[in-house]
Structures are given as structure tokens and as C-alpha cells.
C-alpha positions in Angstrom: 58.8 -41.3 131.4 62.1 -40.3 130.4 65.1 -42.6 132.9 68.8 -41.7 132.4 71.9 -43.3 133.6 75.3 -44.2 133.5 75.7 -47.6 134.7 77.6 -50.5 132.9 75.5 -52.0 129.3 72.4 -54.2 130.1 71.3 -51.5 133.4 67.7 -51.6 134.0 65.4 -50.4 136.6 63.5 -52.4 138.4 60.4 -52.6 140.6 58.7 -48.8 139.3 56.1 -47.7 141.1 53.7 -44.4 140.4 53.1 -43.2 143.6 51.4 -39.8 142.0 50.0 -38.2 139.2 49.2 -34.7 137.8 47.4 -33.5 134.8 49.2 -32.2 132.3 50.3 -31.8 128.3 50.3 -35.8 128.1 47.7 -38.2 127.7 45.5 -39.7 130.3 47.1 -42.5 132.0 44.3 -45.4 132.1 45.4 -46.8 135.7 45.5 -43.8 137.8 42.4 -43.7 139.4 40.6 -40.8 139.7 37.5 -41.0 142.4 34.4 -39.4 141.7 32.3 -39.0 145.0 28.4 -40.1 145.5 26.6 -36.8 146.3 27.1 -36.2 150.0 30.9 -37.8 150.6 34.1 -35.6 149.6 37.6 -36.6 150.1 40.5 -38.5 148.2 38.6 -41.7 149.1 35.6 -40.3 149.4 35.8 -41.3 153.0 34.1 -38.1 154.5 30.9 -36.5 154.4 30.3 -33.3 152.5 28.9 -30.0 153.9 25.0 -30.4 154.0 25.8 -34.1 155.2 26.5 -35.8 158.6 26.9 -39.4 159.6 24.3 -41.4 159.8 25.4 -42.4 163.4 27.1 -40.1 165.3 30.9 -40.2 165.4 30.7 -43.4 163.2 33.9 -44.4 160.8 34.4 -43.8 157.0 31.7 -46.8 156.6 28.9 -45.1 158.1 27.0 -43.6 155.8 26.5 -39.7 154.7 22.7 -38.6 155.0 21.8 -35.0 154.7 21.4 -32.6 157.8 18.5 -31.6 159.0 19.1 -28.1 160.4 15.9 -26.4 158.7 18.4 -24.3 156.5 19.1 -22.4 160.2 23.3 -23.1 159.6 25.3 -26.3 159.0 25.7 -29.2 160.9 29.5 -31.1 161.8 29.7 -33.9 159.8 30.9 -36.1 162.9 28.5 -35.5 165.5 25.3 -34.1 163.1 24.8 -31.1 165.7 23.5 -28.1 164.0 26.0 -25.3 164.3 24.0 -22.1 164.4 26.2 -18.6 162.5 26.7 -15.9 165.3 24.1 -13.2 164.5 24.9 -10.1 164.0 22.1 -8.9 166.6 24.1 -11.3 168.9 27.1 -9.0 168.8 25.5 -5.7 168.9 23.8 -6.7 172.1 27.1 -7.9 173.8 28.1 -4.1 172.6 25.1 -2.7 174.3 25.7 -4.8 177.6 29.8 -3.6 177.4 28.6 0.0 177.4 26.1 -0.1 180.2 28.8 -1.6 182.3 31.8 0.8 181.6 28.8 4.1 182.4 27.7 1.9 185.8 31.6 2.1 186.7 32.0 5.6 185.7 29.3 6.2 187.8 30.2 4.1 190.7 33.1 6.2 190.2 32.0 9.4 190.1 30.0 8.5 193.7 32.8 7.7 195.6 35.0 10.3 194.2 32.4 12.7 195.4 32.5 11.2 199.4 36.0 11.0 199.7 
């Protein structure tokens, strides 16, 4: 680290502290931590659960422990509350299609019934 100045002969700075670090071209510096999580936590402090994991008590703090979901490989589960959280299927969507269509042809003809007695 490289500190410039112009103050009066005998200057210093005092009281430094890193509050970050990067990598880069230099070397290593030996008191920056750098975490490396326990399979199933993630985070800068390794303070929350990864995907595949969920607290081992519902909605519990950073001290509860990670276990691994147990969805059956049917989706994910949330890490907080360990409910499975099933993907939309596609046949999901193509029936809500389906279902939009039969009701816009019951209004046409609806329509087309009174339009016809009037």
C-alpha cells in the first residue's frame, strides 16, 4: 500500500484498518480471511443454507443447522421454511389455455343467442 501526503516532517497515519480485499497481481495477504463453506451452507459467513438444503427447524436463525431437502428430486425446497416448491408444468399452462378458450367460444356463443332474440 502506497500513502502520500503533504503534511509537516514526522506525519504518520494512524489507526489503518482493511475493511476489503480483492484479488489481484500482488500476493496473498495471510490475514484476510477467506471462508470456505461445509457442503450445504453458502454465504459470506456461511450463514445460509445452500440450494438442495433447508433448516433443520423451520424458520430457525444462522445457528440452525443445514440438512438436505427431501423433495424426492420433484423441485427445490426454500431454505427457511423446508416446503417443497414444485416447477409450474408446462401441462399446467396448456390446460389454463384450453380452459381460456372454452370460455371466450361459451361467450361468443352466449352472444350469438341473444343477438339472435333481440
Amino acid at each position: 500500500m502506497r500513502i502520500g501526503g503533504t503534511g509537516s516532517p514526522g506525519s504518520y497515519v494512524k489507526e489503518v484498518v482493511l475493511m476489503t480485499a480483492r484479488p489481484g497481481l500482488s500476493p496473498l495477504a495471510s490475514w484476510v480471511e477467506e471462508c470456505l463453506c461445509p457442503q450445504g451452507y453458502i454465504g459470506q459467513f456461511c450463514q445460509s443454507c445452500a440450494p438442495g438444503f433447508k433448516r433443520d427447524v423451520p424458520y430457525g436463525d444462522a445457528l440452525t443447522l443445514c440438512v438436505p431437502c427431501s423433495c424426492n428430486q420433484h423441485g427445490t425446497c426454500n431454505p427457511d421454511s423446508g416446503q417443497c416448491v414444485l416447477p409450474a408444468s408446462p401441462h399446467f399452462w396448456a390446460l389454463i389455455i384450453i380452459i381460456i378458450i372454452i370460455i371466450i367460444i361459451i361467450i361468443i356463443i352466449i352472444a350469438a343467442f341473444y343477438t339472435e332474440r333481440c
